[in-house]
N, C-alpha and C positions, 0 to 999 in steps of 0.2 A: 403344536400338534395339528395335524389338517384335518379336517370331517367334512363329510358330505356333507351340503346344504338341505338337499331332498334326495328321494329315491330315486331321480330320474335326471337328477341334476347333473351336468357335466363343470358344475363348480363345486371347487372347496372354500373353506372358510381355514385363517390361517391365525393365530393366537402370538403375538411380541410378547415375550418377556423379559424384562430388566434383573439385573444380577440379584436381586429381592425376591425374586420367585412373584413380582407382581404381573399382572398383564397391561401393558401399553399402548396396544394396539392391532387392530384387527383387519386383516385381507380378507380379500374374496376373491380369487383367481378361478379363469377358466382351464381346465385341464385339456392339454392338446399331447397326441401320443407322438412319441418322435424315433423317426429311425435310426439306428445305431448300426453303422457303418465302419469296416477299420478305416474308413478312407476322413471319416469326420469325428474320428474319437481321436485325432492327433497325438502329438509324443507327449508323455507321461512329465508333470511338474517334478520339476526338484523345487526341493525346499533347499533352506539356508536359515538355519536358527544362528541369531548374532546374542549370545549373553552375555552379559555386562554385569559384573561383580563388583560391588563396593567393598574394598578391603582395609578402609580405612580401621583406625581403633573401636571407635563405637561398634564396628559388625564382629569381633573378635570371636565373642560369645554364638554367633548363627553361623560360621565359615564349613564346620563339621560337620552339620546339618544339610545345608546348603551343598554341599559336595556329594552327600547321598543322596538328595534330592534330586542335582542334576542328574547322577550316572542313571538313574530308575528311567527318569524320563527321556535321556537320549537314548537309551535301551531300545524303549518302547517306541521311540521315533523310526529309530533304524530299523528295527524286524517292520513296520507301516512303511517305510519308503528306504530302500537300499541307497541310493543317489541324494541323501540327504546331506548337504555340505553345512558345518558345523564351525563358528568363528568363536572365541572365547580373548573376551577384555575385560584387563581388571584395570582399579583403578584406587588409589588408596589418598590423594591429596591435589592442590590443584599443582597441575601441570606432569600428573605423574599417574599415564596411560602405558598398558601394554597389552600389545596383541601379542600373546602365546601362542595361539596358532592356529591355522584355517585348514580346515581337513574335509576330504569328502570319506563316507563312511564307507564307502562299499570297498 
């Protein structure tokens, strides 16, 4: 979370946090305002989520879960970024990889 340093201040103060909800370390940045241009806001990222599913025996039990889990989350990817290209690998033993299939969503 950023906060002013003072009332007159053209810094903020910036707060790291580790997946613990600890704090780690602390910025101080100057704030500079910047112009936003279509000519310097360039073409829009595609993403590429690659999931990698372990299908061996042990995950037997998490596969149904893991399947709703994905559809929620690609859902939510896709209505956030239409141009979202989507790779899906399983893999259940060694030497035994498959790509199902690489798709863009839009």
């Amino acid at each position: 979370m950023a906060a002013k340093t003072s009332k007159n201040s053209n810094q903020s103060k910036f707060t790291l946090y580790n997946f613990a909800g600890e704090e780690k370390a602390y910025y101080l940045v100057d704030r500079k305002q910047l112009e936003v241009t279509p000519e310097n806001l360039g073409k829009p990222n595609i993403a590429h989520s690659i999931i990698i599913i372990d299908c061996s025996g042990s995950m037997t039990w998490d596969i149904e879960e893991l399947k709703e889990t994905l559809l929620k989350l690609l859902t939510l990817d896709e209505y956030s970024n239409a141009d979202l290209l989507v790779t899906l690998i399983t893999y259940a033993s060694q030497g035994d990889v498959t790509c199902h299939f690489q798709l863009k969503c839009r």
